[in-house]
C-alpha positions in Angstrom: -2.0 -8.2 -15.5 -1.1 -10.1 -12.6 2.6 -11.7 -13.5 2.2 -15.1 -11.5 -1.2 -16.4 -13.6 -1.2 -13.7 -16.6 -4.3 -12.7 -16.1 -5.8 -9.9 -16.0 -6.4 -8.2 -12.5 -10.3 -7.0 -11.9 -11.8 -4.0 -12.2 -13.1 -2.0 -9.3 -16.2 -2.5 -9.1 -16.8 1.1 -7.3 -14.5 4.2 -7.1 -14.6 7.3 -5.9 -14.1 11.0 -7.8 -11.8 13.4 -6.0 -14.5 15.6 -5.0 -16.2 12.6 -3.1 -13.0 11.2 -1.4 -12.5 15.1 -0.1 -16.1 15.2 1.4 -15.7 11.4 3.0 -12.7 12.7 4.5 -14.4 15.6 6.2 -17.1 13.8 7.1 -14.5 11.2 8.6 -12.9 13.8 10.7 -16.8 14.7 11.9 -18.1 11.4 12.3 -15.6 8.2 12.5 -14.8 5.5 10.5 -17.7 5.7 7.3 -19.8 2.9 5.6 -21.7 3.2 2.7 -24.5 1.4 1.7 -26.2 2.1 -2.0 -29.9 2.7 -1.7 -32.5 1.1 -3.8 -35.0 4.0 -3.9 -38.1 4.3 -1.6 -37.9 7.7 0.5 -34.5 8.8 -0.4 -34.4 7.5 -4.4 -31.7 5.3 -5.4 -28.6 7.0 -4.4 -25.6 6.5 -2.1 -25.8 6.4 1.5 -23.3 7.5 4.0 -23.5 6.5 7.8 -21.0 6.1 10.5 -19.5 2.7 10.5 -21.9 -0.2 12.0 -24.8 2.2 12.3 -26.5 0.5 9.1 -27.6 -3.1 9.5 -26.2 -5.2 7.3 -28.0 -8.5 6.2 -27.6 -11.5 4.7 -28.4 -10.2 1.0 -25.6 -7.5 1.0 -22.7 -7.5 -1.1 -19.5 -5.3 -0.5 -18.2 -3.7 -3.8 -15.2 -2.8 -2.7 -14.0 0.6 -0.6 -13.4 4.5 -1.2 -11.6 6.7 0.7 -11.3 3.3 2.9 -15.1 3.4 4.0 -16.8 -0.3 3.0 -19.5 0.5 0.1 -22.0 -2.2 -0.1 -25.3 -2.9 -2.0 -28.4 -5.4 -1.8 -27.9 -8.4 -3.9 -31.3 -7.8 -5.8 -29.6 -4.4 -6.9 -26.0 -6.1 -7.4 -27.6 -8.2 -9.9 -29.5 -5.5 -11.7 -25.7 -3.2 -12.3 -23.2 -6.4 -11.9 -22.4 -5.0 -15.5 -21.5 -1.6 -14.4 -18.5 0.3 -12.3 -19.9 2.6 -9.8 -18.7 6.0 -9.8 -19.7 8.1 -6.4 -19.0 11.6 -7.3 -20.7 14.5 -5.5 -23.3 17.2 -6.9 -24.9 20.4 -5.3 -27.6 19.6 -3.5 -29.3 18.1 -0.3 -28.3 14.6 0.6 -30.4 11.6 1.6 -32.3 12.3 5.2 -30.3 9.9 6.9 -26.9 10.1 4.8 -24.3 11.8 6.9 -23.7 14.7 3.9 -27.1 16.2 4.3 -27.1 19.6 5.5 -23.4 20.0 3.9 -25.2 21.4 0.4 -23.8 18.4 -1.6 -25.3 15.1 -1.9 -23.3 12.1 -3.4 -23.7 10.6 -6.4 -23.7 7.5 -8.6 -22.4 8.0 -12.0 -22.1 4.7 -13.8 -20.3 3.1 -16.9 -20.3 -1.0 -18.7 -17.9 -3.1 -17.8 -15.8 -3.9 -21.0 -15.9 -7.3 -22.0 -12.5 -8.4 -20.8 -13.0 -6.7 -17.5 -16.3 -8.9 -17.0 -14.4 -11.7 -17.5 -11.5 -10.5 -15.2 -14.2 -9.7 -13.0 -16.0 -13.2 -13.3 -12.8 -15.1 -13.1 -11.9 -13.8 -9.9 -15.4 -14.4 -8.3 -16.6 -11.1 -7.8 -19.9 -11.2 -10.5 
C-alpha cells in the first residue's frame, strides 16, 4: 500500500525464480548486460528468450513487463493482451534452450510458469497504467 494515495502498489507483472536469476547472472558474466524478449511460438515455441542487450530489435508493438535479475523482459502487444491477466514466472528446467537464446548449450532452457492476477491486483495493476 503506497502511504501517500492508499492504494495499493502493482503487482509485477514478471519475476524471476532463484534458479533463473542464478543462470542470468552467469550468462551476464559470459555475455553483458541481458534482454529478454517472450516468444510467441513459430521455430522456437512460445518461450522466453535471452539475448545480449540491443541484439533483439525492438518495435513499435513491444511492451516491457518489467525486469529480472535487472535484464528488460519485454513481449509483443498481441501476446501482452492475450496474458495481461497473468504474472509471468521465468523459472528454468532441464533441457535445450531456444536456438537463438543465449542458455542453449548450457542444458537448461528457461521457462514461463504462469498464474491470474487476483482481482485487486488487476485493479492495482489497471490503476497504475500498466494493463
Amino acid at each position: 500500500m503506497d502511504e501517500n494515495t492508499g492504494k495499493s502498489e502493482p503487482p509485477a507483472q514478471v519475476l524471476a525464480t532463484a534458479r533463473a536469476l542464478l543462470l542470468i547472472e552467469k550468462l551476464e558474466k559470459r555475455h553483458g548486460a541481458l534482454m529478454f524478449h517472450q516468444s510467441g511460438g513459430c521455430c522456437d515455441g512460445s518461450s522466453p528468450m535471452c539475448y545480449p542487450r540491443g541484439e533483439f530489435l525492438l518495435g513499435d508493438n513491444d511492451v516491457q513487463l518489467g525486469e529480472i535479475g535487472g535484464a528488460p523482459f519485454h513481449i509483443s502487444r498481441p501476446q501482452f493482451e492475450y496474458w495481461k491477466h497473468t504474472q509471468l514466472i521465468i523459472d528454468v528446467v532441464d533441457g535445450r534452450g531456444g536456438m537463438f537464446s543465449l542458455e542453449n548449450g548450457e542444458g537448461v532452457r528457461f521457462f514461463v510458469r504462469s498464474r491470474l492476477f487476483e482481482d485487486a491486483e488487476f485493479d492495482a495493476l489497471r490503476e497504475a497504467g500498466r494493463v
